[in-house]
Every structure is written in structure tokens, then in C-alpha cells.
PDB file of N, CA, C and O in Angstrom:
ATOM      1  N   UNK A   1      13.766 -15.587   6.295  1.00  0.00           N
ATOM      2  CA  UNK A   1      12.981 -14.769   5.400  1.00  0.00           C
ATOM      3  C   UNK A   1      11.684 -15.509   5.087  1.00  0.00           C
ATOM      4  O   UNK A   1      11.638 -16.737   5.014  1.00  0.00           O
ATOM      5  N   UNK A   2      10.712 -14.770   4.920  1.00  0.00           N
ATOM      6  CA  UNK A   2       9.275 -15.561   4.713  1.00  0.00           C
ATOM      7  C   UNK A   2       9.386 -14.924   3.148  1.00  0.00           C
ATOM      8  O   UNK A   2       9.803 -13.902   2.604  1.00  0.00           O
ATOM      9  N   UNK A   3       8.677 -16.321   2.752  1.00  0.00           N
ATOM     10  CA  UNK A   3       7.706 -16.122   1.286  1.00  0.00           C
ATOM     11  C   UNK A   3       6.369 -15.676   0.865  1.00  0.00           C
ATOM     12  O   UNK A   3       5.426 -16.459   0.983  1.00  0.00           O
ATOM     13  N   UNK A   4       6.251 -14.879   0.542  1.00  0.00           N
ATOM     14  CA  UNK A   4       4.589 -14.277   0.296  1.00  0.00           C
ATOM     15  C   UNK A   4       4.244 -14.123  -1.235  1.00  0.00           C
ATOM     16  O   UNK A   4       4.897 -13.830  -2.236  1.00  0.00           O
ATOM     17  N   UNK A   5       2.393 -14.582  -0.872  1.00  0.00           N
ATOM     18  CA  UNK A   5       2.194 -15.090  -2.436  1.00  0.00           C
ATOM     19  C   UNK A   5       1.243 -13.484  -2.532  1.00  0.00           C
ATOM     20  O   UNK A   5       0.239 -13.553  -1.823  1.00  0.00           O
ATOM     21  N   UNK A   6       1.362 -12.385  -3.117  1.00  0.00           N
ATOM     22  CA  UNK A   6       0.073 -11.579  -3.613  1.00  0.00           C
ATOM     23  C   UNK A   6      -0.567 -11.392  -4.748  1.00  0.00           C
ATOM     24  O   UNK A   6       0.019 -11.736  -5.774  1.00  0.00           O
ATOM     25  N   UNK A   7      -1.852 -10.835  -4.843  1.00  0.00           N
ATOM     26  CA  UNK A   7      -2.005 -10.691  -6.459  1.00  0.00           C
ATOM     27  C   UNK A   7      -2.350  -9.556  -6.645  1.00  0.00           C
ATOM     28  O   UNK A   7      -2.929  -9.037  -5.691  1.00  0.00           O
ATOM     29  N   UNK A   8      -2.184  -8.830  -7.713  1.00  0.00           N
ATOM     30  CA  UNK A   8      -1.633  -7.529  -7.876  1.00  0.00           C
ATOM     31  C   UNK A   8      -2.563  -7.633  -9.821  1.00  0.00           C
ATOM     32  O   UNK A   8      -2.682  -8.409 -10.769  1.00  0.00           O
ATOM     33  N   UNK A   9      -2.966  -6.283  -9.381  1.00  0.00           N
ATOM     34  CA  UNK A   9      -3.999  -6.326 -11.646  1.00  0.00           C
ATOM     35  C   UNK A   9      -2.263  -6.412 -12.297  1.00  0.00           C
ATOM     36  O   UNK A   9      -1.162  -6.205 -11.787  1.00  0.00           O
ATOM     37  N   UNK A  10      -2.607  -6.713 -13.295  1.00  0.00           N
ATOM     38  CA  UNK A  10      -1.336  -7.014 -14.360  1.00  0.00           C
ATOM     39  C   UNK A  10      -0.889  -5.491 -14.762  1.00  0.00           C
ATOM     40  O   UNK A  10       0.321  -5.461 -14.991  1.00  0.00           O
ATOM     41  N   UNK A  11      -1.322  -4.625 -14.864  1.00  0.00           N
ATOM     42  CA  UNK A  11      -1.226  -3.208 -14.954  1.00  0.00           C
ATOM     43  C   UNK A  11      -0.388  -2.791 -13.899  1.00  0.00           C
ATOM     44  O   UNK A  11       0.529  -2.045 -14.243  1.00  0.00           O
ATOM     45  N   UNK A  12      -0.485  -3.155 -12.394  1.00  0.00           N
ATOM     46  CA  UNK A  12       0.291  -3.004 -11.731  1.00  0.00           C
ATOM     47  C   UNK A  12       1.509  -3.885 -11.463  1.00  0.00           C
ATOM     48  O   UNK A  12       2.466  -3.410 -10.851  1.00  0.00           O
ATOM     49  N   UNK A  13       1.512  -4.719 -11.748  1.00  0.00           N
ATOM     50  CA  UNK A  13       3.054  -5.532 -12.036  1.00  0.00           C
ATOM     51  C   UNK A  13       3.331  -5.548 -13.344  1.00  0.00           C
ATOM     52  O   UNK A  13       4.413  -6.047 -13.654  1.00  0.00           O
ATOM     53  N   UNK A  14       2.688  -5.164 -14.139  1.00  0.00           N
ATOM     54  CA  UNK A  14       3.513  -4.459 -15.514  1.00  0.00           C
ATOM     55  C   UNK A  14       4.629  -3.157 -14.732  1.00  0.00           C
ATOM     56  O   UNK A  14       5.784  -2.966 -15.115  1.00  0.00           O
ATOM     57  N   UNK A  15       4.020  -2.458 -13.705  1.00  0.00           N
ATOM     58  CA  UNK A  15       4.711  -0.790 -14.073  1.00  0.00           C
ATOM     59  C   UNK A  15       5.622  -1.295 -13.172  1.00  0.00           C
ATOM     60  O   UNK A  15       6.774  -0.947 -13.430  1.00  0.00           O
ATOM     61  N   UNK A  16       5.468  -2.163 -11.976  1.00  0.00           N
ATOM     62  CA  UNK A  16       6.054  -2.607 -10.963  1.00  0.00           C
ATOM     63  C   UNK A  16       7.681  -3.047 -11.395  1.00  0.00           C
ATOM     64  O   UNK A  16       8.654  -2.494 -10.883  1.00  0.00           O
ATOM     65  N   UNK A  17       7.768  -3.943 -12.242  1.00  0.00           N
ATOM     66  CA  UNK A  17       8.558  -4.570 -13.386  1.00  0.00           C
ATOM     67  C   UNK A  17       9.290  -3.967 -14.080  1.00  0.00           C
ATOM     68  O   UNK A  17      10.373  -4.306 -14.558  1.00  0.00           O
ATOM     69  N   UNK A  18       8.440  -2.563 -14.212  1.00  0.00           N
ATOM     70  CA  UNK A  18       9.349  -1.117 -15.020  1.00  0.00           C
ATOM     71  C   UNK A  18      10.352  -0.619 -14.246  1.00  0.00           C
ATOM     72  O   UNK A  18      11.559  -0.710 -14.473  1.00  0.00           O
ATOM     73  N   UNK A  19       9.744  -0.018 -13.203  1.00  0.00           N
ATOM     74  CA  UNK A  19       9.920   0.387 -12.031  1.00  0.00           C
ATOM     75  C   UNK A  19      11.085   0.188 -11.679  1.00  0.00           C
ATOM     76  O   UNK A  19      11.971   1.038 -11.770  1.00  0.00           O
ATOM     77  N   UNK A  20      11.270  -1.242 -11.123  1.00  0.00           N
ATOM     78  CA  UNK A  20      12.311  -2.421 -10.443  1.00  0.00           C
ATOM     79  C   UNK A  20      13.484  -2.645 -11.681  1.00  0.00           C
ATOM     80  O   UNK A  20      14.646  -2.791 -11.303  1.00  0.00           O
ATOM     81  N   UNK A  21      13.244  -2.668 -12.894  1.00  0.00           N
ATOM     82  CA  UNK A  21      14.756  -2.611 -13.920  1.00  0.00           C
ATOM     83  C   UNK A  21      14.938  -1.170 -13.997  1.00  0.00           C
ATOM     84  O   UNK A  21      16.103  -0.965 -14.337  1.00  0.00           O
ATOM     85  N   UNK A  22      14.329  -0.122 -13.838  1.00  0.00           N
ATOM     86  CA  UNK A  22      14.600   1.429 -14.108  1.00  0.00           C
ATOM     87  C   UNK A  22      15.814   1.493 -12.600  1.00  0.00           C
ATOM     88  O   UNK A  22      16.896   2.057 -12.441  1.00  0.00           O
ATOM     89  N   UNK A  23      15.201   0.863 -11.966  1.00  0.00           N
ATOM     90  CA  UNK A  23      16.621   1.174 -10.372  1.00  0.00           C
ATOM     91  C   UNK A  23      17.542   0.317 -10.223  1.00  0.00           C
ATOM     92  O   UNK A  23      18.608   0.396  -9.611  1.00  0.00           O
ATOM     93  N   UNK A  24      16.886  -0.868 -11.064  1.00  0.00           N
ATOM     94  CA  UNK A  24      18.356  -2.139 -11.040  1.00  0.00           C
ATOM     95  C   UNK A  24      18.170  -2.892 -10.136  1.00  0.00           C
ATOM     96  O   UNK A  24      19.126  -3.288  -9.469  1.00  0.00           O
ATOM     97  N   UNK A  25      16.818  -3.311  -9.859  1.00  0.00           N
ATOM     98  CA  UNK A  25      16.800  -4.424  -8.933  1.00  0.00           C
ATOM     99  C   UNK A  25      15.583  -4.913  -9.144  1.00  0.00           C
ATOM    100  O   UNK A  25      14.692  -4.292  -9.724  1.00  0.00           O
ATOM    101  N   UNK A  26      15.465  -6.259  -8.600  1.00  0.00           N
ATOM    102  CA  UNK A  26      14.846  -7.496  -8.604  1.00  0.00           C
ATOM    103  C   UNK A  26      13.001  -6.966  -8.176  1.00  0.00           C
ATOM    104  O   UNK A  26      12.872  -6.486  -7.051  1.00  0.00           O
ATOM    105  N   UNK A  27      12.220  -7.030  -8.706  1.00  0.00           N
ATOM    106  CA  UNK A  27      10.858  -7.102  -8.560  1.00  0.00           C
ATOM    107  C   UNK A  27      10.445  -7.324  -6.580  1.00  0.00           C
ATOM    108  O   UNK A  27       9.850  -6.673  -5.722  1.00  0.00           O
ATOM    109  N   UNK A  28      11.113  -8.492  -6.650  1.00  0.00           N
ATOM    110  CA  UNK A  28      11.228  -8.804  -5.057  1.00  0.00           C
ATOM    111  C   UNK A  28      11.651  -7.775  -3.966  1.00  0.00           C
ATOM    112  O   UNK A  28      11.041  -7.578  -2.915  1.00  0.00           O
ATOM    113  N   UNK A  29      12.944  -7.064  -4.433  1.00  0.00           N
ATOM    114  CA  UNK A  29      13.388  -6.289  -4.207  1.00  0.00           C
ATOM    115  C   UNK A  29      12.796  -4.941  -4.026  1.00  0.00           C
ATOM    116  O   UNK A  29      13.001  -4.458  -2.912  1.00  0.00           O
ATOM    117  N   UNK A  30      12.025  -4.127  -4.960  1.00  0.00           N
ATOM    118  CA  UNK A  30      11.468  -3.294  -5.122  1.00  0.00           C
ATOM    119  C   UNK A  30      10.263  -3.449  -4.165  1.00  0.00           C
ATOM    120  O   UNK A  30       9.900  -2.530  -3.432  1.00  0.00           O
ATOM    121  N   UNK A  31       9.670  -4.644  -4.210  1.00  0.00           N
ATOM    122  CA  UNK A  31       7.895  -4.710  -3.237  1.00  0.00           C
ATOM    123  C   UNK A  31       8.616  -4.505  -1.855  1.00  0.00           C
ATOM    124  O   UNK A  31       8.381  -3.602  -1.052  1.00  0.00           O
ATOM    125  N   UNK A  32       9.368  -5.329  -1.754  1.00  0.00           N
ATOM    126  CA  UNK A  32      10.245  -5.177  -0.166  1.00  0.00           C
ATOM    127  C   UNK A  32      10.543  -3.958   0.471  1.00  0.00           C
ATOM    128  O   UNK A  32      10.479  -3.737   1.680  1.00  0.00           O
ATOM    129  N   UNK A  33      10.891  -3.143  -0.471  1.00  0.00           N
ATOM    130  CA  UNK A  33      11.409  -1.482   0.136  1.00  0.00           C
ATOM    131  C   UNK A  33      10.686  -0.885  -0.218  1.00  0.00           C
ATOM    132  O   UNK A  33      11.119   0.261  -0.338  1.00  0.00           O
ATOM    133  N   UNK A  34       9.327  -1.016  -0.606  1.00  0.00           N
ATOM    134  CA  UNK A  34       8.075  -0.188  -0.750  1.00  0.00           C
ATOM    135  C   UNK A  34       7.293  -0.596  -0.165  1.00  0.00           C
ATOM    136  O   UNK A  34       6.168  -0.178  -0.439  1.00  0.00           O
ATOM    137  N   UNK A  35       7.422  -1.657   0.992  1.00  0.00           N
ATOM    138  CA  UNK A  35       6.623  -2.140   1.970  1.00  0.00           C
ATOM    139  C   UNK A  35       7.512  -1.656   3.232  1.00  0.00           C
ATOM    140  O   UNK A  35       6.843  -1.202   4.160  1.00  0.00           O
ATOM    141  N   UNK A  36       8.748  -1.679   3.392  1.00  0.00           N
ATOM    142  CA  UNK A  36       9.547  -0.895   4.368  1.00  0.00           C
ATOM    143  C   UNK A  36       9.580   0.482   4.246  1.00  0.00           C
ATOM    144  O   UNK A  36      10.303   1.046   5.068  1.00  0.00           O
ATOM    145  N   UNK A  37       9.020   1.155   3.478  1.00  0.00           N
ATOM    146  CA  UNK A  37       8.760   2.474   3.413  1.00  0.00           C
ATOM    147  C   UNK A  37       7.668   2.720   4.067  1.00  0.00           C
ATOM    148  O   UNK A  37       7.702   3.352   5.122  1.00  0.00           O
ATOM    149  N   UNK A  38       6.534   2.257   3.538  1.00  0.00           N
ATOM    150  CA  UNK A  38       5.051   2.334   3.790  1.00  0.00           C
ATOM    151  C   UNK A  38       5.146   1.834   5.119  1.00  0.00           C
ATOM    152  O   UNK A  38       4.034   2.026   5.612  1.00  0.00           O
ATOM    153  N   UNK A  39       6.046   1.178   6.138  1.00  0.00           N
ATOM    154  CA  UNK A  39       6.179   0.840   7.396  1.00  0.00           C
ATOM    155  C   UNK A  39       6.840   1.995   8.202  1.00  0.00           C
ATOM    156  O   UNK A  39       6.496   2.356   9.327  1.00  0.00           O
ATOM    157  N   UNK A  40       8.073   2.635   7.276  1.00  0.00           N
ATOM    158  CA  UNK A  40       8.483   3.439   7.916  1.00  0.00           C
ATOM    159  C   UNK A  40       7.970   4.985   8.033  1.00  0.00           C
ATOM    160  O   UNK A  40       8.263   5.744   8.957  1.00  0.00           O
ATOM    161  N   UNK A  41       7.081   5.324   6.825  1.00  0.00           N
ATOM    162  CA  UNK A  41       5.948   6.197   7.002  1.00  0.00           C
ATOM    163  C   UNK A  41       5.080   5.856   8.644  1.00  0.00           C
ATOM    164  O   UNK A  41       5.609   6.584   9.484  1.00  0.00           O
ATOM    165  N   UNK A  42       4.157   5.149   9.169  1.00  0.00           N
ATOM    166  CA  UNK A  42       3.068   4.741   9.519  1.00  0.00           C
ATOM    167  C   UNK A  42       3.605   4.285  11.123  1.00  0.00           C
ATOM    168  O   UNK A  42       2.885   4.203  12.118  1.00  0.00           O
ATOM    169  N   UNK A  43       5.122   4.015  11.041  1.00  0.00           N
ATOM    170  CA  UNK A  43       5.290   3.956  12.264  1.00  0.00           C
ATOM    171  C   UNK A  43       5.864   5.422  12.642  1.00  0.00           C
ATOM    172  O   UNK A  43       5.821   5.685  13.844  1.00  0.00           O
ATOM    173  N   UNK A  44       6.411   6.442  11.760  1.00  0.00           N
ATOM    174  CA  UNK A  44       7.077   7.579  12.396  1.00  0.00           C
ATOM    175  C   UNK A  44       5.638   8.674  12.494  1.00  0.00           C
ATOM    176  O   UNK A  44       5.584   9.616  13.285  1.00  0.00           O
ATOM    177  N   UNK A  45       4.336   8.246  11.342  1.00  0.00           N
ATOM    178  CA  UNK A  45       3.083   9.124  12.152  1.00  0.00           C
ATOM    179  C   UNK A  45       2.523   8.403  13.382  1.00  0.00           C
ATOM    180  O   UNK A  45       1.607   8.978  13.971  1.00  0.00           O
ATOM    181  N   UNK A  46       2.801   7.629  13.689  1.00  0.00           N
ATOM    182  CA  UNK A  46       2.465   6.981  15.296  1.00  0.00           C
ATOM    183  C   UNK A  46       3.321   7.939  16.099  1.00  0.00           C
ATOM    184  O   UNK A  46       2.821   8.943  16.606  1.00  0.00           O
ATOM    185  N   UNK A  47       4.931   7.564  16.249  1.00  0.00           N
ATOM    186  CA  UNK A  47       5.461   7.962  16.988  1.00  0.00           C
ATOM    187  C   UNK A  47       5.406   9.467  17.176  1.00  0.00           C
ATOM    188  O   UNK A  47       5.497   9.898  18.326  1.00  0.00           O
ATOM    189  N   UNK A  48       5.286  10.192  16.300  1.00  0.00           N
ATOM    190  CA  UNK A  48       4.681  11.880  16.157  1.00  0.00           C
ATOM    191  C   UNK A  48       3.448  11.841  16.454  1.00  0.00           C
ATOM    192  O   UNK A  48       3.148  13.003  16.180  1.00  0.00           O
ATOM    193  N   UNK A  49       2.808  11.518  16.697  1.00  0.00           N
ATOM    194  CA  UNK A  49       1.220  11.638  17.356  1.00  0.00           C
ATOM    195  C   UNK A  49       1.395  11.010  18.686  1.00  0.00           C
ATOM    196  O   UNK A  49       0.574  11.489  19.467  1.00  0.00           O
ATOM    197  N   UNK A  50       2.054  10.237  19.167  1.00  0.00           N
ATOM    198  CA  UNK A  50       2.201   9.674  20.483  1.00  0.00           C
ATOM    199  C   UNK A  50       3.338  11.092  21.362  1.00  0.00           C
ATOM    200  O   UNK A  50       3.208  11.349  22.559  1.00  0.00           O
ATOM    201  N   UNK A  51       4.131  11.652  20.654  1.00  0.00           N
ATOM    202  CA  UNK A  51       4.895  12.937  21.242  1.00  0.00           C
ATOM    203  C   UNK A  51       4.274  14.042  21.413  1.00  0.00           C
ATOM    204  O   UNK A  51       4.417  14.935  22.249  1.00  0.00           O
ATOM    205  N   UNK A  52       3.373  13.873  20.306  1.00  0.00           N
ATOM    206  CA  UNK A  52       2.153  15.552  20.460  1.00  0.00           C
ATOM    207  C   UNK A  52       1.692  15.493  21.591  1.00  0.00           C
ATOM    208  O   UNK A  52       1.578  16.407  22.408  1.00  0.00           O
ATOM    209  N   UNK A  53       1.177  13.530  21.760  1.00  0.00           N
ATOM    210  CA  UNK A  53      -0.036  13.721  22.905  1.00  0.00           C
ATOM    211  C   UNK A  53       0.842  14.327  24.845  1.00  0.00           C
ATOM    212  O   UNK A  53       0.395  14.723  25.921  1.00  0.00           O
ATOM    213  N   UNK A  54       2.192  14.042  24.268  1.00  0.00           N
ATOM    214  CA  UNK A  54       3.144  14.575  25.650  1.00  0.00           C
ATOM    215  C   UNK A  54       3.215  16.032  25.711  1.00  0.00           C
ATOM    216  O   UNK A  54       3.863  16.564  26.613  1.00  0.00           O
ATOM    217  N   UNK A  55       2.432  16.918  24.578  1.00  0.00           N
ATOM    218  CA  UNK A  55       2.886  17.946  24.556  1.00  0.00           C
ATOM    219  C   UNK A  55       1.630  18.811  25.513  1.00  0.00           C
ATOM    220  O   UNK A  55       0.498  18.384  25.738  1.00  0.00           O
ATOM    221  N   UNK A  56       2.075  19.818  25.866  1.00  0.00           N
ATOM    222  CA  UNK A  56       1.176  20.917  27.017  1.00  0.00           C
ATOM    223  C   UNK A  56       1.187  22.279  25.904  1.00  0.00           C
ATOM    224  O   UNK A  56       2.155  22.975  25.599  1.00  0.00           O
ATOM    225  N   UNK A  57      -0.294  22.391  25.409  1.00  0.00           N
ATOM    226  CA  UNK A  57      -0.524  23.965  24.662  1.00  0.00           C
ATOM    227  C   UNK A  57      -0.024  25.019  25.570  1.00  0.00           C
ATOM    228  O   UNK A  57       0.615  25.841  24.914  1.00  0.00           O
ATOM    229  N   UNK A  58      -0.067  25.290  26.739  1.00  0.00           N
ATOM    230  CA  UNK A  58       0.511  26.137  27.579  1.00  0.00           C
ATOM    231  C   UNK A  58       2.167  26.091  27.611  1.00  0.00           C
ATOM    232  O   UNK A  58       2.674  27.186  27.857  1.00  0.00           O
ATOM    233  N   UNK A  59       2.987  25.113  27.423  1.00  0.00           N
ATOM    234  CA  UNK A  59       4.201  24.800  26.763  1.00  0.00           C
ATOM    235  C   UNK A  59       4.411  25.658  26.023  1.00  0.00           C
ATOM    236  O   UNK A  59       5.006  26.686  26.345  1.00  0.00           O
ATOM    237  N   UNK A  60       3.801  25.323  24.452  1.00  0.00           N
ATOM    238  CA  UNK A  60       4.073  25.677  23.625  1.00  0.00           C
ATOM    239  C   UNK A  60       3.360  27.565  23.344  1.00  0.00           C
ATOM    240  O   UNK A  60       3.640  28.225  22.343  1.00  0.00           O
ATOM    241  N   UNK A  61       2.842  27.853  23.997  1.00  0.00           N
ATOM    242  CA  UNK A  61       2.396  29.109  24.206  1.00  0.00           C
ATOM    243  C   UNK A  61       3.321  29.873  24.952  1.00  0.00           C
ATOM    244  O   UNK A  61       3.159  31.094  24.949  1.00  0.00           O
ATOM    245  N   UNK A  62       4.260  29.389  25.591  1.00  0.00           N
ATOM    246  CA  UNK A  62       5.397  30.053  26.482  1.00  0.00           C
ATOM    247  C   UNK A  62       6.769  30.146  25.790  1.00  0.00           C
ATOM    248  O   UNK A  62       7.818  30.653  26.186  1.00  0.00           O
ATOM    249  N   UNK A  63       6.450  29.488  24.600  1.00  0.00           N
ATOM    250  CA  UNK A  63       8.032  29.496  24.336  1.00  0.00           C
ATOM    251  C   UNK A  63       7.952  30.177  22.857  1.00  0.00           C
ATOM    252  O   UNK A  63       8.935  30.382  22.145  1.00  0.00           O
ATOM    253  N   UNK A  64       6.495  30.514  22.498  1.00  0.00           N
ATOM    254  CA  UNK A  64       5.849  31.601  21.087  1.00  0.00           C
ATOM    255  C   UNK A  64       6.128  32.314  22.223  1.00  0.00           C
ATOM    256  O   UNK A  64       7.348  32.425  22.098  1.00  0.00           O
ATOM    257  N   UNK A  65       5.808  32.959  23.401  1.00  0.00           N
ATOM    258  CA  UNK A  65       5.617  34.118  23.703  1.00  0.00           C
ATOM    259  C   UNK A  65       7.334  34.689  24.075  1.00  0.00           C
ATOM    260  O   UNK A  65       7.456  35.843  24.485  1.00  0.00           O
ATOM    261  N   UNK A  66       8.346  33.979  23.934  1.00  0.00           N
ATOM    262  CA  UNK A  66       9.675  34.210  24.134  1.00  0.00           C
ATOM    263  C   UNK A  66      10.333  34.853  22.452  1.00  0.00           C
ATOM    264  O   UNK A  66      11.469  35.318  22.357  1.00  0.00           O
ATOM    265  N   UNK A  67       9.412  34.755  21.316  1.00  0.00           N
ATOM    266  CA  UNK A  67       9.833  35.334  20.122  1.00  0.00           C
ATOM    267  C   UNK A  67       9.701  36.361  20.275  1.00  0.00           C
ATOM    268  O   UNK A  67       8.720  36.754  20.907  1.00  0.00           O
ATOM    269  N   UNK A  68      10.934  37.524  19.597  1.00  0.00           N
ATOM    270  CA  UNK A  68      10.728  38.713  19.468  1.00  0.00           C
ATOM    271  C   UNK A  68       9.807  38.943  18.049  1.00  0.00           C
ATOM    272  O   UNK A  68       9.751  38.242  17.038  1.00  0.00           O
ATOM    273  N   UNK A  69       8.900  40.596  18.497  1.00  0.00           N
ATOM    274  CA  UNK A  69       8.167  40.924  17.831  1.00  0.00           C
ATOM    275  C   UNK A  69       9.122  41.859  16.730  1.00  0.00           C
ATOM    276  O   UNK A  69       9.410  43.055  16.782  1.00  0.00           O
ATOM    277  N   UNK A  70       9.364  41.167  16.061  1.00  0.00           N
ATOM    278  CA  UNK A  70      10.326  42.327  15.071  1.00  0.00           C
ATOM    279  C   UNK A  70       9.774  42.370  13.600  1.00  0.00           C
ATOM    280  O   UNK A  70       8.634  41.999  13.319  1.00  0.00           O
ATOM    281  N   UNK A  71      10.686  42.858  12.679  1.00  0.00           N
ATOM    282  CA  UNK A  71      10.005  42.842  10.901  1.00  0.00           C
ATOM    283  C   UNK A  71      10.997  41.579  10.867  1.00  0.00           C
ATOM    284  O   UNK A  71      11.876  41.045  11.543  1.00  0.00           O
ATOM    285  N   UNK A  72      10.211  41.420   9.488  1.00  0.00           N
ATOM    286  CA  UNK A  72      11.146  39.996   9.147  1.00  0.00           C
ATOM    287  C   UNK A  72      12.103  40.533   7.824  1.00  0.00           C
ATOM    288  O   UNK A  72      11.880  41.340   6.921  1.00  0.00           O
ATOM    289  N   UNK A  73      13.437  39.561   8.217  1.00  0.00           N
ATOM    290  CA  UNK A  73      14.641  39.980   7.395  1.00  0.00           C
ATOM    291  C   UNK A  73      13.917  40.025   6.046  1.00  0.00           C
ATOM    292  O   UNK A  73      12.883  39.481   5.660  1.00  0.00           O
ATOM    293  N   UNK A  74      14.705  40.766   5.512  1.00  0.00           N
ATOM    294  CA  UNK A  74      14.515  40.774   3.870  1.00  0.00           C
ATOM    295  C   UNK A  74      14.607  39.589   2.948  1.00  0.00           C
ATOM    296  O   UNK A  74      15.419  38.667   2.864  1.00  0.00           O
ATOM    297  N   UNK A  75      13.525  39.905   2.289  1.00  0.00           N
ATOM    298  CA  UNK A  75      13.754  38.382   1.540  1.00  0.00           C
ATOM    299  C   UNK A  75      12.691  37.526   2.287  1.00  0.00           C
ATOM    300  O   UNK A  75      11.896  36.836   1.649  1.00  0.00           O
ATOM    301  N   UNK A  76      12.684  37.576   3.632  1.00  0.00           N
ATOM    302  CA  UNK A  76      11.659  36.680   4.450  1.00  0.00           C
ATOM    303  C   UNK A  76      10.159  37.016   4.362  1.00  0.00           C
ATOM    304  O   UNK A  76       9.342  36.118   4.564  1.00  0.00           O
ATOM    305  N   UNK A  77       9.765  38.242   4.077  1.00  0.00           N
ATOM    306  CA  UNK A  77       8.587  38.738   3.973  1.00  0.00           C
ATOM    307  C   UNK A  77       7.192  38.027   3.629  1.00  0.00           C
ATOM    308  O   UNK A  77       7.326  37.389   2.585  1.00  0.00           O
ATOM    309  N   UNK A  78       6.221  37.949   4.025  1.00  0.00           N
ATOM    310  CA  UNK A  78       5.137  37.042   3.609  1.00  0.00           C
ATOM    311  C   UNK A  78       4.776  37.528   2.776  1.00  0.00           C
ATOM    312  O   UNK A  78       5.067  38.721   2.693  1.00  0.00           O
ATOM    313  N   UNK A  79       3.920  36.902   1.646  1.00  0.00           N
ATOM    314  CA  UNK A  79       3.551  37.677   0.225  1.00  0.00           C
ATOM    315  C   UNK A  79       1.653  38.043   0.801  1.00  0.00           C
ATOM    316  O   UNK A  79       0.885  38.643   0.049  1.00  0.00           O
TER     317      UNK A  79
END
């Protein structure tokens, strides 16, 4: 495990501090899985922008044109 030093306004490790006893865990704890979030955000818009770029508009124009043209169920209606 590595050690990291940051500095953060006191306003934000005031709420940080809130935050981290409101869920029951350690300050350390809390920056850690809000940095593995913010990782796991940023790598899944990579990987969704790297699948788009596999995608063919003519693809996806063939498989809209396989929907039936019908009314939409009740309840489904657009406002």
C-alpha cells in the first residue's frame, strides 16, 4: 500500500470527516473509495467510447429498422 500526503481547504476535510463517521469509516477509508469511484467512472467512459468507436451507424440503422411501427402500450405514451 502506498502513503499519500494531500492538501485539501479545511472546509473540505471538515465535511470529508462528516462524511466518513456518517458511513462508519476511517477518513482514509472514505478518500480511497472516492478515488476508486472516480476511477471506476473514467475508466467505464473510456471503455464505452472505445465500443461506440466499433460501432457501424448502418448497424444500428438496421436493427431500428427491424422495430415494429405500432402505438405504444398504455401507460407508455409520450407526453
Amino acid at each position: 500500500m502506498t502513503a499519500l500526503t494531500i492538501r485539501l481547504p479545511d472546509s473540505v476535510h471538515r465535511k470529508i470527516k462528516e462524511l466518513a463517521a456518517q458511513d462508519g469509516v476511517s477518513v482514509n477509508q472514505f478518500i480511497a473509495s472516492a478515488a476508486a469511484e472516480k476511477m471506476a467512472s473514467m475508466l467505464t467512459l473510456a471503455y464505452l467510447r472505445a465500443e461506440a468507436e466499433l460501432g457501424r451507424r448502418e448497424d444500428y440503422l438496421a436493427v431500428l429498422d427491424k422495430v415494429p411501427d405500432i402505438a405504444p402500450a398504455a401507460g407508455d405514451e409520450r407526453d
